[in-house]
C-alpha positions in Angstrom: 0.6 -5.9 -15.3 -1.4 -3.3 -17.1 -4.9 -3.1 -17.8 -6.6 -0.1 -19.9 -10.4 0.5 -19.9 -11.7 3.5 -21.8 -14.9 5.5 -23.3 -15.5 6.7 -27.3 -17.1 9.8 -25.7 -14.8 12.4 -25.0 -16.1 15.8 -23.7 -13.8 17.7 -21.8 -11.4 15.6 -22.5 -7.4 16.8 -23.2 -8.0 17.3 -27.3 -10.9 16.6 -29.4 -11.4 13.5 -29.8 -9.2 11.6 -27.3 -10.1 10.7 -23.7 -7.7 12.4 -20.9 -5.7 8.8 -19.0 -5.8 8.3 -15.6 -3.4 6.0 -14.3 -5.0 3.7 -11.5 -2.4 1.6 -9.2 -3.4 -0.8 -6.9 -2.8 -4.7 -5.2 -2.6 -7.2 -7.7 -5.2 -9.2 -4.6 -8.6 -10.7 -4.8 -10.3 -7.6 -3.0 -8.8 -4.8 -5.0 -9.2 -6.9 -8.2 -13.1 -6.9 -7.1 -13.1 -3.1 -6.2 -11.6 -2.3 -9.6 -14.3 -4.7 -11.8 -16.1 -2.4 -13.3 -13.4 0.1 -14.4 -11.2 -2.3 -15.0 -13.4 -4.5 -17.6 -15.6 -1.0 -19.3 -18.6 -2.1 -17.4 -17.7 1.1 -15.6 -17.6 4.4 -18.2 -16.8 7.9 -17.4 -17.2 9.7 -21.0 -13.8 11.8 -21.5 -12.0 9.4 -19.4 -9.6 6.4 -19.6 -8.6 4.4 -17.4 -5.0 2.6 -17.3 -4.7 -0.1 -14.6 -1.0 -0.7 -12.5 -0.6 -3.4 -10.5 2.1 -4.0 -7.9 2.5 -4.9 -3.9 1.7 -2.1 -1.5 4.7 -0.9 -0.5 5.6 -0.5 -4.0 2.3 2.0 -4.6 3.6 3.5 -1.3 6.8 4.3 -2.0 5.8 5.3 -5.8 2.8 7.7 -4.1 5.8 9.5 -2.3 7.0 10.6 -5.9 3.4 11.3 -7.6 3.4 8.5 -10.1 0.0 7.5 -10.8 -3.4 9.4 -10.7 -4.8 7.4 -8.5 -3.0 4.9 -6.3 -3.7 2.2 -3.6 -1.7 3.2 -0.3 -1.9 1.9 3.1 -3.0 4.8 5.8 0.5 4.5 7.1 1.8 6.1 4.1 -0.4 9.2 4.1 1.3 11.7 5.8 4.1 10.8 3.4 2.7 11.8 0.5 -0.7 14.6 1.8 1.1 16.9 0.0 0.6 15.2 -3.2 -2.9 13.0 -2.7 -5.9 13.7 -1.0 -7.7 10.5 0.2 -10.9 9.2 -1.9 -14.4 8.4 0.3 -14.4 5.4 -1.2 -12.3 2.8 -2.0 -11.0 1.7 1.7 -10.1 -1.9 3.2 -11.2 -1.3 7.0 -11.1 -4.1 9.6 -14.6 -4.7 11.2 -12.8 -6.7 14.5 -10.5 -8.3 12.7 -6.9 -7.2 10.5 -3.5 -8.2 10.4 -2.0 -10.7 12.5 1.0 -12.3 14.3 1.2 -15.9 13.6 4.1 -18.1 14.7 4.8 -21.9 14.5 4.5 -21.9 18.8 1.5 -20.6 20.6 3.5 -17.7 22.6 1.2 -15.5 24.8 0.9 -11.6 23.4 3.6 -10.5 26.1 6.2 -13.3 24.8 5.5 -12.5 21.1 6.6 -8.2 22.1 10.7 -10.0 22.6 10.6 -11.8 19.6 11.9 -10.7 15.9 8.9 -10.7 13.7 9.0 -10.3 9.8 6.7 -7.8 8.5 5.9 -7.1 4.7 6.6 -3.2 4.9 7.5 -0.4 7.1 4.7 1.6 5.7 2.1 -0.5 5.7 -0.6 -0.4 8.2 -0.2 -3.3 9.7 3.3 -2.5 10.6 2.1 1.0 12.3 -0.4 -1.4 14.3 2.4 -3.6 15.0 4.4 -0.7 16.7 1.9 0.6 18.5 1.2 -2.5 20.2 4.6 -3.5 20.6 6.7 -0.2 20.7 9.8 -1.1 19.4 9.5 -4.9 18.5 12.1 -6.0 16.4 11.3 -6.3 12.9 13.0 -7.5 9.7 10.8 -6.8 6.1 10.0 -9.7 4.4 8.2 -9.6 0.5 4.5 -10.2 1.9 3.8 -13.7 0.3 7.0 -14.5 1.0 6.8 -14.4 5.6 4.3 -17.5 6.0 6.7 -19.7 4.1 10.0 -18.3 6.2 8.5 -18.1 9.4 7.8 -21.9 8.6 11.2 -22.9 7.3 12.1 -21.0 10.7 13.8 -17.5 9.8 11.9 -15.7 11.9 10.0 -16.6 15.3 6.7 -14.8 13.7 5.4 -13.1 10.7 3.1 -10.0 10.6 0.8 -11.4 8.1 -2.0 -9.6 5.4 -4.0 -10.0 2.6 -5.2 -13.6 2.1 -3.1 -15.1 4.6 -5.2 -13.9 7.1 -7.6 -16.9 5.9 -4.9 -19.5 5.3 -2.4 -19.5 8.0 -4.2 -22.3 10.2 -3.5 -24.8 6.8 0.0 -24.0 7.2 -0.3 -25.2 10.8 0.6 -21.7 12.5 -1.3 -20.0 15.3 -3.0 -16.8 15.5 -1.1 -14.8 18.3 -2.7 -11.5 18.0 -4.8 -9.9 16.2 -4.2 -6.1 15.2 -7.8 -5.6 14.8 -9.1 -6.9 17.6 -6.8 -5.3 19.6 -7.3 -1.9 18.3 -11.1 -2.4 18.5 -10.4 -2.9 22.0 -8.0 -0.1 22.4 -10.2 2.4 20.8 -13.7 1.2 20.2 -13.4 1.8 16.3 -12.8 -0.4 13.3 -9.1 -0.4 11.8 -8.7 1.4 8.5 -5.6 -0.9 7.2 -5.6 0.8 2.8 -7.4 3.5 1.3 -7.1 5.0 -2.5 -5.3 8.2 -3.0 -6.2 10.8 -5.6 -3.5 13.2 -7.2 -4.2 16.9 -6.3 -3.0 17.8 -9.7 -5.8 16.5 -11.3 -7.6 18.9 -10.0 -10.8 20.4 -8.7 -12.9 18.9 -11.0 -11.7 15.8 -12.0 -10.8 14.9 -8.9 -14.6 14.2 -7.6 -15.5 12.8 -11.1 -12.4 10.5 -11.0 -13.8 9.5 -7.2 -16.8 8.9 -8.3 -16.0 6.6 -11.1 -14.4 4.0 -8.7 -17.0 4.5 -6.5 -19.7 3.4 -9.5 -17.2 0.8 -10.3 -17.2 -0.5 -6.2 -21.3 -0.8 -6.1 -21.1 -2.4 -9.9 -18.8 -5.5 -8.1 -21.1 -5.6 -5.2 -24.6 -5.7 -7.5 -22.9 -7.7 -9.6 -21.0 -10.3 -7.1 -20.9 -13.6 -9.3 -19.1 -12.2 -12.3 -17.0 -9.5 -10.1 -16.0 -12.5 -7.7 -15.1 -15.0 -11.2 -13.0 -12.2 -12.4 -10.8 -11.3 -8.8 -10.4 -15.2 -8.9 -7.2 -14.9 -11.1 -5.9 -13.3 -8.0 -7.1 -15.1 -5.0 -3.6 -16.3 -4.5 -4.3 -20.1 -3.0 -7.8 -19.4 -2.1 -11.0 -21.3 -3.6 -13.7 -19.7 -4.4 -15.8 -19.1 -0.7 -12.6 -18.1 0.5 -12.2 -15.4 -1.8 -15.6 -14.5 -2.1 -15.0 -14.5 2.3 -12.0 -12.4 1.6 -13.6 -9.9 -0.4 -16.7 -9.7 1.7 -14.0 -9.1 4.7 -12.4 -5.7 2.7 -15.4 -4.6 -0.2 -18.9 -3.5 1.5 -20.6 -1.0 2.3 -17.9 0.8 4.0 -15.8 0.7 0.7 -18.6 2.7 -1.0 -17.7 4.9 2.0 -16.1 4.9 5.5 -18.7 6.7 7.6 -18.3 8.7 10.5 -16.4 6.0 12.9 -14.4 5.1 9.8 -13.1 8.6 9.0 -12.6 9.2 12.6 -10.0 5.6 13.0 -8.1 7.1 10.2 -7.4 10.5 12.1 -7.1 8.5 15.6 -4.6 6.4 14.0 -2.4 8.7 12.5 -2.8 10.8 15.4 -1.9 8.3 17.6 1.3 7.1 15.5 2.4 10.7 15.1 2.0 11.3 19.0 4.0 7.6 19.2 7.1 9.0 17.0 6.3 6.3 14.5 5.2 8.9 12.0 7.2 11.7 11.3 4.7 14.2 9.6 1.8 15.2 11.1 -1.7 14.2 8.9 -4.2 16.2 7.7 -6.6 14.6 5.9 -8.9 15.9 3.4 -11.2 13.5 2.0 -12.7 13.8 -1.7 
């Protein structure tokens, strides 16, 4: 699905007269759907600019990040070190867990040592919640499942558990499953911080100035959802997957606030101690270094 948002104005822009694209990529979900409002619908302009929207699951954008495809891209922290050489990471536009993130669910209430023997199916191996997985269970077996596809297996009994994201984090109890662990509880236990699961990733090619004034845009187009929740929240609804409207607005409160607009100290600091801590593990092969714009 594509989406393309633009300005008449075009200074600075590739030739007279036409705006310069940027290609965005992100979850087709409830929360990036809100993030992306204002961009997405021209409430948000940047003159010289337009904006073309991609959507697809996240370990699509992380595998397609690793090859430089779009401008701007959705990624899960996992997937950074993969592809620092070709994005920096934005300020804004992250999904951190206050407490709360990912989580094991299974059909039998096993204890958090019983759940470390079993075969779990997870919805990426560079997602963040995998990462989280590994570190909490070094070497758990794991099999990857699509991500709206594990709740439903792990019921019809494929798999003794499912690492589950995005909405399902709000649904799973309906399906009659139990909450095993939770990644973000236990890494706010672990390390006193919040867990930053997806952030946005900026092409360095853009370069040095567009870079900040691409940044910036989705920044403007993050508060614009937030000041104006009603209509942001009616327009994510076409991707709440399941969810009614509290739900989603629940969701979204969960992934778009203030620390969207921009992580803060603690919040830059989780993403270094994670991918310090999965480097250190062996889980991630490159070492990070972040640079924020």
């Amino acid at each position: 699905m594509t989406v393309v948002s633009e300005t008449t104005k075009a200074p600075g822009s590739s030739s007279a007269g036409q705006a310069r694209e940027i290609t965005v990529a992100h979850s087709p979900d409830s929360d990036d759907a809100f993030m992306f409002y204002g961009l997405a619908t021209n409430k948000v302009r940047t003159p010289g600019l337009r904006f073309t929207h991609t959507l697809c699951d996240i370990e699509t954008l992380n595998q397609k990040a690793r090859e430089g495809v779009y401008d701007v891209s959705a990624i899960s922290f996992h997937a950074y070190p993969y592809v620092q050489d070709k994005y920096a990471l934005m300020t804004c536009g992250g999904s951190v867990g206050e407490g709360y993130g990912p989580m094991i669910v299974s059909p039998r209430p096993f204890t958090a040592a019983e759940i470390k023997t079993k075969r779990i199916a997870v919805p990426g191996k560079l997602t963040t919640a995998f990462l989280a997985l590994q570190l909490f269970a070094p070497g758990i077996e794991t099999e990857v499942v699509p991500f709206d596809q594990i709740i439903p297996q792990v019921l019809e009994g494929k798999y003794e558990a499912g690492l589950i994201i995005h909405e399902g984090q709000l649904t799973y109890d309906k399906s009659g499953l139990h909450r095993i662990v939770d990644l973000g509880k236990w890494w706010g236990k672990v390390t006193g911080l919040p867990l930053p699961l997806g952030g946005n990733a900026i092409r360095r090619a853009l370069g040095p100035e567009l870079m900040p004034t691409v940044t910036a845009a989705l920044r403007e187009s993050i508060q614009y959802g937030l000041d104006h929740r009603e209509e942001a929240l009616s327009y994510a609804m076409q991707f709440a997957r399941d969810l009614d409207t509290s739900s989603a607005d629940k969701f979204i409160g969960m992934y778009v606030n203030e620390r969207t607009l921009d992580y803060g100290p603690d919040g830059r600091e989780a993403v270094r101690r994670l991918l310090d801590m999965g480097h250190k593990a062996g889980i991630i092969g490159p070492e990070a270094k972040v640079d924020w714009v």
